[in-house]
C-alpha positions as CSV (number, residue, x, y, z in Angstrom):
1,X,-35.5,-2.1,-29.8
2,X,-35.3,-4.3,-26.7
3,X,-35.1,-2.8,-23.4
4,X,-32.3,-4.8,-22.5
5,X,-30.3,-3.7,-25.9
6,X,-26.6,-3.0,-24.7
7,X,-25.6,0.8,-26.1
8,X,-22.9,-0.4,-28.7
9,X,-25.0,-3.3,-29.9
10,X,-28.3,-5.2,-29.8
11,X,-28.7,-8.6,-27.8
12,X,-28.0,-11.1,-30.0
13,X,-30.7,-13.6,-31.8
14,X,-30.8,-17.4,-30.9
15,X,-28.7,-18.2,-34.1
16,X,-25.6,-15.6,-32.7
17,X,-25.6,-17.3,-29.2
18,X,-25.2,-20.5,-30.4
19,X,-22.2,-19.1,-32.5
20,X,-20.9,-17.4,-29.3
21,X,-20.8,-20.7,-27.7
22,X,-19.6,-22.7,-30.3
23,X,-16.3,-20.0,-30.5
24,X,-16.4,-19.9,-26.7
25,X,-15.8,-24.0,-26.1
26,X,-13.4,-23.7,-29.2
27,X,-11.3,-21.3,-27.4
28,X,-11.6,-22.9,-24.3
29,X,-10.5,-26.4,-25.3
30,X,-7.3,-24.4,-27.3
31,X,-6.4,-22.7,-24.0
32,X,-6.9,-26.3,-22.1
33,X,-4.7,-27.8,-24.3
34,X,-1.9,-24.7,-24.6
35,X,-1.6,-25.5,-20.9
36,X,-1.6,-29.0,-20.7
37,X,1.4,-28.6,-23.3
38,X,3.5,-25.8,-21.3
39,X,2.8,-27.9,-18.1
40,X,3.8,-31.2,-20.0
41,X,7.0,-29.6,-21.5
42,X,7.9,-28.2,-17.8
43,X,7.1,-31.4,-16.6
44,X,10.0,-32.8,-18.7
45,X,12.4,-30.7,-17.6
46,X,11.7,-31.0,-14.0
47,X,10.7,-28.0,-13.5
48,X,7.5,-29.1,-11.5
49,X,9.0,-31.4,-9.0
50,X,8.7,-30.6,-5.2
51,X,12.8,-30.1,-5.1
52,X,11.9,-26.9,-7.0
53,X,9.6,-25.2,-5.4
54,X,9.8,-26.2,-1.5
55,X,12.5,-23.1,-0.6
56,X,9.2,-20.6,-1.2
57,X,8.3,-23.2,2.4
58,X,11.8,-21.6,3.8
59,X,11.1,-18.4,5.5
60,X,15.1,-18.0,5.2
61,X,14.5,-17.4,1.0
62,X,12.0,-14.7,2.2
63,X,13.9,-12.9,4.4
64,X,17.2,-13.0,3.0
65,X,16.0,-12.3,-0.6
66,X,12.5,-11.9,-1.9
67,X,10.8,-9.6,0.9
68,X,14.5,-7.4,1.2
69,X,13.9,-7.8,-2.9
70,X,10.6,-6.2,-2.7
71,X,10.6,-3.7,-0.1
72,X,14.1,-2.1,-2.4
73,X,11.3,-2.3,-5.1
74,X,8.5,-0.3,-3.5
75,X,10.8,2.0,-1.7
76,X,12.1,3.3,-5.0
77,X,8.6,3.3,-6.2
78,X,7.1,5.3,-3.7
79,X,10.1,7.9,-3.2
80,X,9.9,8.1,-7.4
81,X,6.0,8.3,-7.7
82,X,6.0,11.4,-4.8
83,X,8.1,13.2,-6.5
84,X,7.5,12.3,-10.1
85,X,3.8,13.7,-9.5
86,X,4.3,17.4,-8.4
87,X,7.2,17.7,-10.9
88,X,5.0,16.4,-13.8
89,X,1.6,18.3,-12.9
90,X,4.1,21.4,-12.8
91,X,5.4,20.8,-16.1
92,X,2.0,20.1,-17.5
93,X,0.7,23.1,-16.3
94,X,3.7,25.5,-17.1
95,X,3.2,23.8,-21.2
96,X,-0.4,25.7,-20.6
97,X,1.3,29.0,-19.6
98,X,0.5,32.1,-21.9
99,X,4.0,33.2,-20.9
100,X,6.4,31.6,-23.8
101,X,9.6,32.1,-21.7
102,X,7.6,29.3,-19.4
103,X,6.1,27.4,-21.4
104,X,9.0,26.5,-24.4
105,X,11.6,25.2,-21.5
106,X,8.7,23.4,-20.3
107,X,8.1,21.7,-23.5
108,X,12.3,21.1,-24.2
109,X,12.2,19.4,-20.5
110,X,9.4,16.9,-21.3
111,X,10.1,15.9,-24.9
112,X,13.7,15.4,-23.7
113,X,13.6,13.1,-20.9
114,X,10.6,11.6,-22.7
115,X,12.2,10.9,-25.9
116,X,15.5,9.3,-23.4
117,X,15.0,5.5,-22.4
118,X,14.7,5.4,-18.4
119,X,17.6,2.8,-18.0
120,X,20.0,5.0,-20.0
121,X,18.6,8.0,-17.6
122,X,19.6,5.1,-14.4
123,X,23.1,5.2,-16.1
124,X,23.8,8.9,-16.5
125,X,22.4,9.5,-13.1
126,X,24.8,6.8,-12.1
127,X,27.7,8.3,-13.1
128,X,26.6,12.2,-12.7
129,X,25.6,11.3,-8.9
130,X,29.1,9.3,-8.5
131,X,31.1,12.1,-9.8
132,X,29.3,14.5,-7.7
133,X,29.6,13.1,-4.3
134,X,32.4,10.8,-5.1
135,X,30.0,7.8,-4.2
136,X,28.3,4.7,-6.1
137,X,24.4,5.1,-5.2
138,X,22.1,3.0,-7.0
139,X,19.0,3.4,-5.1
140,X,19.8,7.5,-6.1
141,X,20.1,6.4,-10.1
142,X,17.1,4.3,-9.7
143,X,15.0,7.0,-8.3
144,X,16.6,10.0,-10.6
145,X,15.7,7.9,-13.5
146,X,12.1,7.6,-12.7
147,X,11.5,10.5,-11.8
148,X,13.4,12.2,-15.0
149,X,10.7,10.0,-17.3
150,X,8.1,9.7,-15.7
151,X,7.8,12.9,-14.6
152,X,7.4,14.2,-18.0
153,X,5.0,11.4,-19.4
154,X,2.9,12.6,-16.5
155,X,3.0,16.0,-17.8
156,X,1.8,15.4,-21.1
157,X,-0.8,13.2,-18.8
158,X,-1.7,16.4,-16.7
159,X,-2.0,18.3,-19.6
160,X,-4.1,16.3,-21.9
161,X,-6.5,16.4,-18.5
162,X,-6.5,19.8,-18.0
163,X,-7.7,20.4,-21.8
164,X,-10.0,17.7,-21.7
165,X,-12.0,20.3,-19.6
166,X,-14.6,22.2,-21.8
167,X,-13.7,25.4,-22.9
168,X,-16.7,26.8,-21.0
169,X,-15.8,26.4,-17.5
170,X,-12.5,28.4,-17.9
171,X,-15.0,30.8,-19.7
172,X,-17.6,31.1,-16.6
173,X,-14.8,31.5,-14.6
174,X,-13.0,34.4,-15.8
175,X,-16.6,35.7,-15.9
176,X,-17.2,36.2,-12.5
177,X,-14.0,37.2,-12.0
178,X,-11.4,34.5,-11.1
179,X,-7.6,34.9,-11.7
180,X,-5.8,32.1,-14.1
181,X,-4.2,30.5,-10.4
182,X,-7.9,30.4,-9.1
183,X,-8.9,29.2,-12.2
184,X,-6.2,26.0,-12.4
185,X,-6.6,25.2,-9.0
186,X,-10.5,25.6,-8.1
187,X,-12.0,25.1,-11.7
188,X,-9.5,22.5,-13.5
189,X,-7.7,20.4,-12.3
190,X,-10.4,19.4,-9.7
191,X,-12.0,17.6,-13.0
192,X,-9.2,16.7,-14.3
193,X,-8.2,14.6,-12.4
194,X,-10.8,12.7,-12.2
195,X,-10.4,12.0,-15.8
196,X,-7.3,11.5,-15.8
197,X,-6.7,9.1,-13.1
198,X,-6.7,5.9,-14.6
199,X,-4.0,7.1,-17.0
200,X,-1.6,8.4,-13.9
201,X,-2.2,4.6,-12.2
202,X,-1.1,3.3,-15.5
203,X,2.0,5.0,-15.5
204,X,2.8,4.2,-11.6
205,X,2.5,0.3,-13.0
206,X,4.9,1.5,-15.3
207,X,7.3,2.9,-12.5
208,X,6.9,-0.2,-10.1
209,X,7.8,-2.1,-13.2
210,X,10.8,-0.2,-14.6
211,X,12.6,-0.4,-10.8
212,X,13.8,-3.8,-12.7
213,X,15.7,-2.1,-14.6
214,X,18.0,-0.5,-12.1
215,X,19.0,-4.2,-11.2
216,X,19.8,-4.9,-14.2
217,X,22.6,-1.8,-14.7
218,X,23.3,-0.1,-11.7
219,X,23.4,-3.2,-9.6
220,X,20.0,-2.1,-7.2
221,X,19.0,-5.1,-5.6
222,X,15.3,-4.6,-6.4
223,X,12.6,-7.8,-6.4
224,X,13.8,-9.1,-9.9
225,X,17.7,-8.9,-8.8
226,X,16.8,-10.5,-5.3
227,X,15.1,-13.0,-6.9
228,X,17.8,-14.3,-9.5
229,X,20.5,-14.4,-6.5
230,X,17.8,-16.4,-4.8
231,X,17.4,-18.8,-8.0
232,X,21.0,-19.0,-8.1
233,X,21.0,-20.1,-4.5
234,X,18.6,-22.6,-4.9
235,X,19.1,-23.8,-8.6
236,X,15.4,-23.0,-9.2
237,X,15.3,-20.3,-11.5
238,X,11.8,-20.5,-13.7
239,X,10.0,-20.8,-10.5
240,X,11.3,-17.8,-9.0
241,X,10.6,-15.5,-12.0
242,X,7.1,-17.3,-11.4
243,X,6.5,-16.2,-7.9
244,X,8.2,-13.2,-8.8
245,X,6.0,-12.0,-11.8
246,X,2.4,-13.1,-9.3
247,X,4.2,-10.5,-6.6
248,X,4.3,-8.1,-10.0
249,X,0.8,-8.7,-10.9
250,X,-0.7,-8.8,-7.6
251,X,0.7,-5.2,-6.9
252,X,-0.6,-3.9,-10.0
253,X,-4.0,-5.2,-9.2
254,X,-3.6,-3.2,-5.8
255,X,-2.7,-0.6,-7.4
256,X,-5.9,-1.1,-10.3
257,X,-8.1,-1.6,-7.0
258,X,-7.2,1.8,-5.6
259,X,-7.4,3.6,-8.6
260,X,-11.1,2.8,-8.9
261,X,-11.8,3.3,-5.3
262,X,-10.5,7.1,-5.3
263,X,-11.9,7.4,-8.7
264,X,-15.3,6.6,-7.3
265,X,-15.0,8.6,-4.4
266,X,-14.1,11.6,-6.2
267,X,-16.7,10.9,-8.8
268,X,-19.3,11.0,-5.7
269,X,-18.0,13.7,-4.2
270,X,-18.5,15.8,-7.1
271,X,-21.8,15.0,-7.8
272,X,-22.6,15.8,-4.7
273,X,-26.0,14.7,-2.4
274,X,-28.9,12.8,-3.8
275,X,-32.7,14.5,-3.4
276,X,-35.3,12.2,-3.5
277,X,-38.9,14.0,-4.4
278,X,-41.8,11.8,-3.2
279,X,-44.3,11.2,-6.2
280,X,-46.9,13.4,-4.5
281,X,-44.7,16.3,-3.9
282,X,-45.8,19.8,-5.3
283,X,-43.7,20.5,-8.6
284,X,-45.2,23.5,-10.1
285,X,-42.8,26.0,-9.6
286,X,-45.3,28.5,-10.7
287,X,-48.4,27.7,-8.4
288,X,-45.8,27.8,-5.4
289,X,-45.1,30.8,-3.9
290,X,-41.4,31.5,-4.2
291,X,-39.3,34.4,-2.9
292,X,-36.7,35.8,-5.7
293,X,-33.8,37.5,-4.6
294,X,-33.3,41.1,-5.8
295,X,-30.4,43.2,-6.0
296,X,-30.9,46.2,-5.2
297,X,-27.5,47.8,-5.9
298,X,-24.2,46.4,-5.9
299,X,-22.9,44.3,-2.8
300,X,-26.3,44.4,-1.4
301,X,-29.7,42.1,-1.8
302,X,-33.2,41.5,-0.9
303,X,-35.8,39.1,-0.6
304,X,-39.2,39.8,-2.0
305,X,-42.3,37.8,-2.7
306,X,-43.6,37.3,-6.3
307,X,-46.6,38.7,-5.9
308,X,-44.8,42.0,-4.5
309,X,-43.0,42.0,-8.0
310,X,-45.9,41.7,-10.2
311,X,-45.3,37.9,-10.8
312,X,-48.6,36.5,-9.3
313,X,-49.4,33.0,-10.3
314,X,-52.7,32.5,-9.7
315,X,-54.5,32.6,-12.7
């Protein structure tokens, strides 16, 4: 096999390239001509025209509706992600709890608020937060909605994390003597995360997403509710969901961004320091002399040659 032979397949022959790019300028003269048809049909309806798009030139549409729009959406993001992440790693880890009188209301809580749409969670918060303090809030609904799912899709996130850990660490741990809270917090969830981090990003898309929602039935005037007053405003409306969805997708790639950079750091830091042995460097462990340590009793140790110990190398 070639050296350059990928792990899930070889490199392929001269007669599989040419077949890559035959389907590769087929595909590519399909896509060229899917756009030249949406931007025809736009075209058409004058959607393109400079009337359309020059109030993204007005800082006034920014200020008084878009960035107001977006900084509703990432406040009620943030607020919902900071507390959606302690709640959900505690419910993860309570449904690993020997105790059943912790972990069965653990378990009712997640596949409740799981199971529930977030926008119907916006409404009951709605209403439970309007009869409580006798106030409309939507920004309150918003965030109690988010938090309510999402905390409990992170559980089952957490958990799935913490299991993925082999079965021999915990093991090793309770051998030398470590409590099950030492255990979670020093042994686990340290690799867990790790392995679970690009699902928990995932579901923070999912929050900064679902803030569209509250607009939608608690009247929060997030990004996607901002951005229709503006449209209405301006009569522009597809090119303000355009703009609007390249804000959406140019968070999310921040967001993908930062995932990988803390998941990279982590993985380094795990690893831990590289040794680099030069090529003429002694490596017989047994020709070297080494010192073993030797316990002599309990809570107490010693240092002692190998040849002290009967364990002379020399031949």
């Amino acid at each position: 096999m070639s050296e350059r032979a990928s792990v899930l397949y070889d490199i392929p022959g001269p007669r599989a390239r040419r077949v890559n790019l035959i389907v590769s300028i087929i595909f590519g003269l399909g896509l060229a001509a899917l756009a030249w048809w949406v931007l025809s049909v736009l075209a058409s309806k004058n959607q393109l025209t400079g009337e359309k798009w020059s109030p993204f030139l007005e800082a006034q549409n920014w200020t008084t509706y878009l960035l107001p729009g977006l900084w509703a959406t990432l406040e009620a993001a943030a607020l919902s992600v900071v507390i959606a992440l302690p709640v959900g790693a505690s419910l993860g880890i309570a449904r690993l709890s020997d105790h059943g009188w912790i972990r069965w209301p653990a378990g009712i809580v997640v596949e409740f608020f799981r199971s529930i749409p977030v926008i119907i969670l916006m409404l009951f918060a709605f209403e439970l937060w309007f009869f409580a303090f006798d106030a409309a809030s939507p920004f309150a609904a918003v965030v109690i909605g988010l938090v309510l799912y999402n905390g409990s899709v992170l559980a089952e996130v957490f958990r799935a994390g913490i299991l993925a850990v082999p079965n021999g660490q915990t093991e090793a741990a309770f051998a030398i003597g470590l409590r099950k809270s030492q255990v979670m917090t020093i042994i686990l969830l340290p690799q867990a995360i790790t392995s679970m981090l690009p699902a928990v990003v995932s579901q923070l898309v999912v929050v900064v997403k679902d803030t569209a929602l509250g607009g939608i039935l608690v009247g929060y005037s997030e990004l996607r509710r901002a951005g229709s007053i503006s449209a209405s405003n301006y009569g522009n409306l597809l090119p303000t969901y355009f703009v609007i969805a390249v804000i959406y997708i140019v968070i999310n790639l921040l967001l993908g961004n930062l995932s990988t950079l803390v998941e990279r750091k982590l993985r380094t830091r795990r690893g831990g320091p590289v040794v680099e042995i030069e090529a003429g460097a002694q490596t017989d462990l047994m020709a070297a002399r080494q010192e073993i340590l030797v316990l002599d009793e309990p809570g107490s140790a010693s240092v002692m040659p190998q040849q002290e110990r009967g364990f002379d190398s020399r031949p």
